[in-house]
C-alpha positions in Angstrom: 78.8 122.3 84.8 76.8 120.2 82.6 76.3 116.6 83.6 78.4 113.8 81.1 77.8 110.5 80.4 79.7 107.5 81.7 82.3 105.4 79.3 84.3 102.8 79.6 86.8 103.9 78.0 89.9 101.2 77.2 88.0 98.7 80.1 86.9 95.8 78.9 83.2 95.3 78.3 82.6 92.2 80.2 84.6 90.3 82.7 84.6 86.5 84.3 84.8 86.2 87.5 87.7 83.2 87.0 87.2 80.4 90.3 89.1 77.4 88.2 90.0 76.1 84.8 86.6 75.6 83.2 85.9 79.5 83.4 89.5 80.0 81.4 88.1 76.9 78.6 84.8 78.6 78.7 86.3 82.1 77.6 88.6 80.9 75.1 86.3 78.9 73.0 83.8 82.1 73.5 86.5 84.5 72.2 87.5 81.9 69.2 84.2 81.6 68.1 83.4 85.3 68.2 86.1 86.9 67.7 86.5 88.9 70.7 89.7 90.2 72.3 90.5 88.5 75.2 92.6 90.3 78.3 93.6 89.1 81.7 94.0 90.7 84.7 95.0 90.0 88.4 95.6 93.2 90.4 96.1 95.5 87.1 99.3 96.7 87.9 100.6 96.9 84.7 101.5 100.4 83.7 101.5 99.5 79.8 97.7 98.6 80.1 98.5 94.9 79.3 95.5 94.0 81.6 93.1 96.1 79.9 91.4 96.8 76.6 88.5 98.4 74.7 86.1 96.0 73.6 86.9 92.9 75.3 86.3 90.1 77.0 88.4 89.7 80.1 89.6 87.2 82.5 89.6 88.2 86.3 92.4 85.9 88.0 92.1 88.1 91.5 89.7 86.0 93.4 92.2 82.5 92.9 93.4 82.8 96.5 94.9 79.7 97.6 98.1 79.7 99.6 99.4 75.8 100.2 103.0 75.4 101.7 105.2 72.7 100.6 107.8 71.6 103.4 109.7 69.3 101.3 109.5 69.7 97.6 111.8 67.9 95.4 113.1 68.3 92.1 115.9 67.8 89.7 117.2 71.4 90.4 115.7 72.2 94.0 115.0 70.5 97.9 113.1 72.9 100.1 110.3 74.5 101.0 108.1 76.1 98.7 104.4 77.4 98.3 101.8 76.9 96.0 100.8 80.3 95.1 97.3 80.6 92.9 97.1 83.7 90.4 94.5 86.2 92.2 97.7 86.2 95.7 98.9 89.2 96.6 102.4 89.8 98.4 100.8 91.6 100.8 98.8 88.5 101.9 101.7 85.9 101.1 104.0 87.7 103.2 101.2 87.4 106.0 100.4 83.6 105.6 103.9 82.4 105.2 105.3 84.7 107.6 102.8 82.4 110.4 104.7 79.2 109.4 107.8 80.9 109.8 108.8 81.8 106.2 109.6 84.3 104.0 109.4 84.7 100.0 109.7 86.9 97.4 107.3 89.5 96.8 107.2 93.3 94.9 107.9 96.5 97.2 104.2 97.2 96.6 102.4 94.8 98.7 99.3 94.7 96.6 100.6 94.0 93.3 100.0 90.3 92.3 102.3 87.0 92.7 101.6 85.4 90.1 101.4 87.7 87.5 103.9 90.3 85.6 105.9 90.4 88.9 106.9 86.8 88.7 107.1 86.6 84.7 108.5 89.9 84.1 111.4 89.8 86.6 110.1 91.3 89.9 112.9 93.0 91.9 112.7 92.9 95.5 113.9 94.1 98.9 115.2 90.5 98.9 116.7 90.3 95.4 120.3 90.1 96.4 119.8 87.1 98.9 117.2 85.3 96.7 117.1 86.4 93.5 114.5 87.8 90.8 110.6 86.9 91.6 111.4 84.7 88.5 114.4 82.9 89.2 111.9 81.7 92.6 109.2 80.1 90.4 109.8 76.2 90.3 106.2 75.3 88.3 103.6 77.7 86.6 100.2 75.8 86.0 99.1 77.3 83.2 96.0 77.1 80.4 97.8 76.9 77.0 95.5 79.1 74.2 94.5 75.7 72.7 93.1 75.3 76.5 95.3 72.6 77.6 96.3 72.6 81.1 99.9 71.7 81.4 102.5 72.4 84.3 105.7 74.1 83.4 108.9 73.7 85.0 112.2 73.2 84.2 112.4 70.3 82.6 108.7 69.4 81.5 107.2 72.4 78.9 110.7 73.5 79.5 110.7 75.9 76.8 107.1 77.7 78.0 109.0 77.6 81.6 111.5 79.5 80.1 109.7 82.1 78.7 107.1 82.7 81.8 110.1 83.0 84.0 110.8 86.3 82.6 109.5 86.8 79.1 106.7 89.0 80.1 102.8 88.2 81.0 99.6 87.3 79.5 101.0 86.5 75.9 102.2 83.1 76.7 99.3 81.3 78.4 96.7 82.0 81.2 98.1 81.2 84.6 96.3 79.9 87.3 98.9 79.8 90.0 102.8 79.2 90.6 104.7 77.0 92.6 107.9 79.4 94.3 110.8 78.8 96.7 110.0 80.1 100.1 113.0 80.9 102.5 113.3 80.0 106.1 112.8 83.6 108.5 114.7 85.0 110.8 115.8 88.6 111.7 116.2 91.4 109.7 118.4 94.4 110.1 117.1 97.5 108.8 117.6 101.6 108.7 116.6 104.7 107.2 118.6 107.6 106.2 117.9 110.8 104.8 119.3 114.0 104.7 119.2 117.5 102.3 121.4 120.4 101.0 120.4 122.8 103.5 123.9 123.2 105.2 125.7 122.7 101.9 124.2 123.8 99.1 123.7 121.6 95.7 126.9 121.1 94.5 128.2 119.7 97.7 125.0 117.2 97.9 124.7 116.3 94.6 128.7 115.0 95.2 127.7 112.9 98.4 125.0 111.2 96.1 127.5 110.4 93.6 129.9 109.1 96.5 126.9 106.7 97.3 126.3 105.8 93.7 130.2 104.3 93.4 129.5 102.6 97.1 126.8 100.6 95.7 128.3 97.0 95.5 129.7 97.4 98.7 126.3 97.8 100.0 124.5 95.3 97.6 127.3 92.6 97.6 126.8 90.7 101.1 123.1 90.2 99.9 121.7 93.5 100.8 119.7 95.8 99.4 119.4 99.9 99.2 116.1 101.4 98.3 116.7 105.3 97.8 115.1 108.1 96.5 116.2 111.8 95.5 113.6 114.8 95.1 114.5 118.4 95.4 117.6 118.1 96.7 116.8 115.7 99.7 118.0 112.3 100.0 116.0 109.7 101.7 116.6 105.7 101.9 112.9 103.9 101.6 114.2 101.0 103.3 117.5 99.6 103.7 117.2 95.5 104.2 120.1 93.3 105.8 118.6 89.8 105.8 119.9 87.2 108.5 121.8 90.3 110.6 120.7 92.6 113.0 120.9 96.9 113.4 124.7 96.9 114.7 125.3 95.1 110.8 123.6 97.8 109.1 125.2 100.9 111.2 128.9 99.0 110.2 127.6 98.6 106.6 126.5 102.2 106.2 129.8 103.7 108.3 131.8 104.5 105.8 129.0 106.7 103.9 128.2 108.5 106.9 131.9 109.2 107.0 131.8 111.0 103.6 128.8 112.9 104.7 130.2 114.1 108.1 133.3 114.8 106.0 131.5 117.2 103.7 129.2 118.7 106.6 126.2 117.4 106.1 123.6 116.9 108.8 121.7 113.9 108.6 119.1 111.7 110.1 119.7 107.5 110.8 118.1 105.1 112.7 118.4 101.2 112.5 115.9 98.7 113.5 116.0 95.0 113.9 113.0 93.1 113.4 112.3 90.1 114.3 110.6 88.5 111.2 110.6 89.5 107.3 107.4 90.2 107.3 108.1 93.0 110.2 110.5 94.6 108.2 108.5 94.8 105.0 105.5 96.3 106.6 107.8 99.1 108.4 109.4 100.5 105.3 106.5 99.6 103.0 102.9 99.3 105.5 100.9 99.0 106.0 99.6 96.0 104.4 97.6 95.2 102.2 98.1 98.5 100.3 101.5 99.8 101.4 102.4 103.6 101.1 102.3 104.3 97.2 99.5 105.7 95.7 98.3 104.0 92.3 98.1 107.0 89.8 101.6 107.5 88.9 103.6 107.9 85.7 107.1 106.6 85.3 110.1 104.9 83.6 113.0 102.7 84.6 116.2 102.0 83.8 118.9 99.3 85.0 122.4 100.6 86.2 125.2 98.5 85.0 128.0 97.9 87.7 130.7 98.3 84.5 129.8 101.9 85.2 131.2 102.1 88.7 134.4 101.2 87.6 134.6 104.1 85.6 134.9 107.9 87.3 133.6 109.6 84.3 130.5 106.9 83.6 130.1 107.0 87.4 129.9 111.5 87.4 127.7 111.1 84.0 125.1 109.1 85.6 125.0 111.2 88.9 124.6 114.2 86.7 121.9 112.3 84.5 119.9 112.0 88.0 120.6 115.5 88.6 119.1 116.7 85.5 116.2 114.8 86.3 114.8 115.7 89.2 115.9 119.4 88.2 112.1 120.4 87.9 111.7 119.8 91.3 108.4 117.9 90.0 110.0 114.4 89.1 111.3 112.0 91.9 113.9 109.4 91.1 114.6 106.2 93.4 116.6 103.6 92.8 116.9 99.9 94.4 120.3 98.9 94.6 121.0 95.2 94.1 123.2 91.9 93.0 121.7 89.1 91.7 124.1 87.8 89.5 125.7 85.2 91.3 122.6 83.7 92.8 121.8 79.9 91.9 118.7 79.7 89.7 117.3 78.1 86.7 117.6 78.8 83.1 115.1 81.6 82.3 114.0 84.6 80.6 115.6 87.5 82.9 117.4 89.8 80.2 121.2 89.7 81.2 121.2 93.2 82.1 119.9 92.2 85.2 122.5 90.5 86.1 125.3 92.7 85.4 123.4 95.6 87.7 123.3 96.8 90.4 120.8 99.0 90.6 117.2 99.4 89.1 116.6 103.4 89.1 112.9 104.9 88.5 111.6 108.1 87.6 108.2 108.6 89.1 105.5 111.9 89.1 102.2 111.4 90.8 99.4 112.3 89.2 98.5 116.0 90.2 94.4 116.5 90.4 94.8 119.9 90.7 96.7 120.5 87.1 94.5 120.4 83.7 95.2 117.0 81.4 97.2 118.9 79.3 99.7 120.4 81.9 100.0 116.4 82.9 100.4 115.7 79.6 103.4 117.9 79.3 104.7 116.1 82.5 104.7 112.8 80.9 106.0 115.0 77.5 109.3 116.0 79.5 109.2 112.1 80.9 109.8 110.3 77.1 111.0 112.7 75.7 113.7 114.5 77.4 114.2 112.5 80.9 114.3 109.1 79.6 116.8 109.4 76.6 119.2 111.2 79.3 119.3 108.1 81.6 119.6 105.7 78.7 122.9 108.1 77.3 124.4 107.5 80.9 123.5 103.9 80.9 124.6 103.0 77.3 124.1 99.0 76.6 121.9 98.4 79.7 118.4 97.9 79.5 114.5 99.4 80.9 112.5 97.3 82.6 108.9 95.8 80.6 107.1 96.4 84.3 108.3 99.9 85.1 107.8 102.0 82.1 105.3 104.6 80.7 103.2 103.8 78.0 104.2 106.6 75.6 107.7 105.4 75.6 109.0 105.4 72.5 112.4 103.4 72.9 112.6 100.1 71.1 111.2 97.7 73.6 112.3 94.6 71.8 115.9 95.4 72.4 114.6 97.4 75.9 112.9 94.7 77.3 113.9 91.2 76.0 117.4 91.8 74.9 118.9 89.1 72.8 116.1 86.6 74.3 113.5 88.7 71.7 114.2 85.6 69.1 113.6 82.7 71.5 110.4 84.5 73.1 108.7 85.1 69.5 109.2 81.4 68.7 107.6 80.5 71.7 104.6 82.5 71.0 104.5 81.2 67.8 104.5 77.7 69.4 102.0 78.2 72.1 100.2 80.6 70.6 100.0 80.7 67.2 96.8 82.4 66.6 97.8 85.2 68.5 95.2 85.2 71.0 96.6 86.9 73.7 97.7 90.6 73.3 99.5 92.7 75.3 101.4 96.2 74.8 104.9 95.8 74.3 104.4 91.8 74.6 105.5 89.4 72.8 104.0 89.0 69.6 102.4 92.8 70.0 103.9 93.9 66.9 101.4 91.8 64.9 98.1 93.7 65.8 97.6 97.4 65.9 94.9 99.5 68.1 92.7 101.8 65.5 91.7 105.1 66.0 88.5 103.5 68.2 90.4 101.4 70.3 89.7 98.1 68.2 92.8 95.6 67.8 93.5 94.7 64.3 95.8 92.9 62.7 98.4 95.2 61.9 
């Protein structure tokens, strides 16, 4: 096999190592005066390549690793604890440091995927999402480099309006962020379980109607503050964690009862087992260890889409979305999981978290990992069946709902304004406009995005 030359492909050519706010200055006037894309990136989660891009010059947030706890900090809208979180932290590691002084806080169901970055401005879901609220309805300051490179700390009532979009509005198009100040919770037990079982005994028919049973159960699970993290892939069911903050394993076997009912009543065998752990941070690393890494591997394609609870209420909506999760795992090659949860009626401030998260109660993901053993073309036709086939199915059973801007694939080809930012779209673009005006910072699908197109070489140009 003849030998081949190494590229960089979409990477940036050159990176700063970013250890405090003269490094951001420094890049900003270098990119100004030579006209060089700039990118940042933390942990480079960000399945649209927002952290990435040919040619430029790029910002590398991970090695900001500060962690400072806050016993008693006070504002107009919040008394409590919180933590000082800088941008290059981890879950994995918050979790561990604030689980020590006898805390908890929000972090992503990946343990390595960043704080500070698209989790906490995009929305960030969590096994905690229905006792707490969205990673961004937690964030109480972001101390952030404006592209003019002031330093300025948002919050909700100074910079309001670049609060406002930060909470929410999507990541690196706003302003660089060096850290966030979030609410931190006080710890305690954690009731937990697992569940799975198949259509061995049944057949399909007769499992596919248990998973639609669960499916019109889901605010009884998610509406004591709970959460239901489940997955479906040839025709087995499995729960990746089920999380019952504050309450113990008797509280999840009386929560789950009643489904266990329906599948003993339809003769299904099945597998549960409850825990109780002592601390958040022991439940998080069971259904999600270990840390730092957790248990997902990092080449996978996907999409998402948010279930609204209107549809429960309606048997027909309810049987077209179980058969719109049927049809997609059909293949046998796609897996789709969904993490049931309520966070409509928790207390936060105003921010940028598109209404459709409130009205759900679930967010549901189709995933694929990558297969080394297929050619790039056979992938291709994977991630083919994904946008075009897959994807417009879930959004027929979800009509009016919305896709989340974290969890998509990047040859979706949906209308992401509306998808991602809702009716916020307008008040986002002016805030761009207002911050960043130039349109210094660029990322696919971010606000602003629109304005630039990527040539045939991977250049950004104004569109």
């Amino acid at each position: 096999m003849a030998s081949r030359s190494c590229e960089l492909g979409n990477l940036a050519s050159y990176a700063i190592n970013v250890t405090g706010e003269n490094d951001v200055k420094a890049a900003l006037d270098f990119v100004k005066k030579h006209n060089i894309r700039l990118t940042v990136k933390n942990t480079g989660h960000d399945f649209l390549g927002k952290s990435t891009g040919k040619g430029s010059l790029a910002l590398w947030m991970h090695n900001l690793r500060g962690i400072t706890t806050v016993a008693d900090y006070n504002s107009v809208g919040y008394k409590g604890p919180a933590a000082r979180v800088e941008a290059g932290v981890i879950g994995g590691e918050a979790l561990s440091v604030l689980s020590q002084q006898g805390y908890r806080i929000i972090t992503g169901t990946c343990p390595s995927v960043g704080l500070a970055g698209g989790f906490s401005s995009g929305g960030g879901h969590s096994l905690l999402a229905s006792a707490y609220g969205m990673g961004s309805d937690a964030v109480l300051e972001w101390d952030v480099i404006k592209p003019n490179g002031q330093r300025v700390t948002a919050t909700p009532t100074r910079h309001s309006d670049l609060y406002w979009a930060l909470s929410g509005g999507g990541s690196g198009t706003y302003g660089i962020v060096l850290g966030i100040t979030v609410k931190i919770f006080p710890d305690g037990i954690v009731g937990g379980g697992s569940l799975t079982f198949n259509a061995s005994s049944v057949g399909n028919d007769s499992f596919w109607g248990a998973v639609g049973e669960l499916v019109t159960r889901l605010p009884s699970f998610v509406d004591g503050g709970n959460t239901l993290t489940w997955a479906v892939q040839d025709n087995i069911f499995s729960t990746n964690a089920i999380t019952v903050p504050d309450k113990d394993a008797v509280a999840v076997r009386e929560l789950m009862a009643p489904f266990l009912e329906v599948l003993e009543m339809r003769g299904i065998n099945y597998d549960f087992v409850t825990q109780t752990s002592a601390t958040y941070l022991e439940h998080y690393t069971r259904y999600l260890g270990p840390l730092p890494y957790g248990r997902w591997p990092s080449t996978v394609q996907l999409s998402s889409r948010l279930v609204p609870r209107a549809i429960l209420s309606n048997a027909e909506a309810t049987a077209n979305l179980t058969r719109a999760l049927r049809v997609t795992v059909e293949d046998r090659y796609h897996m789709v999981g969904c993490h049931s949860i309520n966070v409509k009626n928790v207390e936060h401030p105003d921010n940028a978290v598109i209404p459709a998260w409130r009205d759900a109660v679930a967010i549901c993901l189709v995933t694929a990992f990558w297969d080394f053993n297929l050619t790039w073309d056979q992938m291709l036709a994977h991630k083919k069946h994904l946008v075009d086939v897959i994807i417009p199915t879930l959004e027929a059973a979800t009509a009016g709902s919305a896709s989340y801007m974290n969890e998509m694939d990047a040859l979706y080809k949906g209308d992401w304004k509306k998808e991602f930012y809702a009716e916020n779209y307008q008040q986002l673009w002016d805030t761009k406009r207002k911050y960043d005006p130039e349109g210094l910072l660029y990322g696919y699908t971010a606000i602003g995005s629109d304005a630039w197109a990527v040539d045939g070489s991977g250049r950004l140009c104004k569109a």
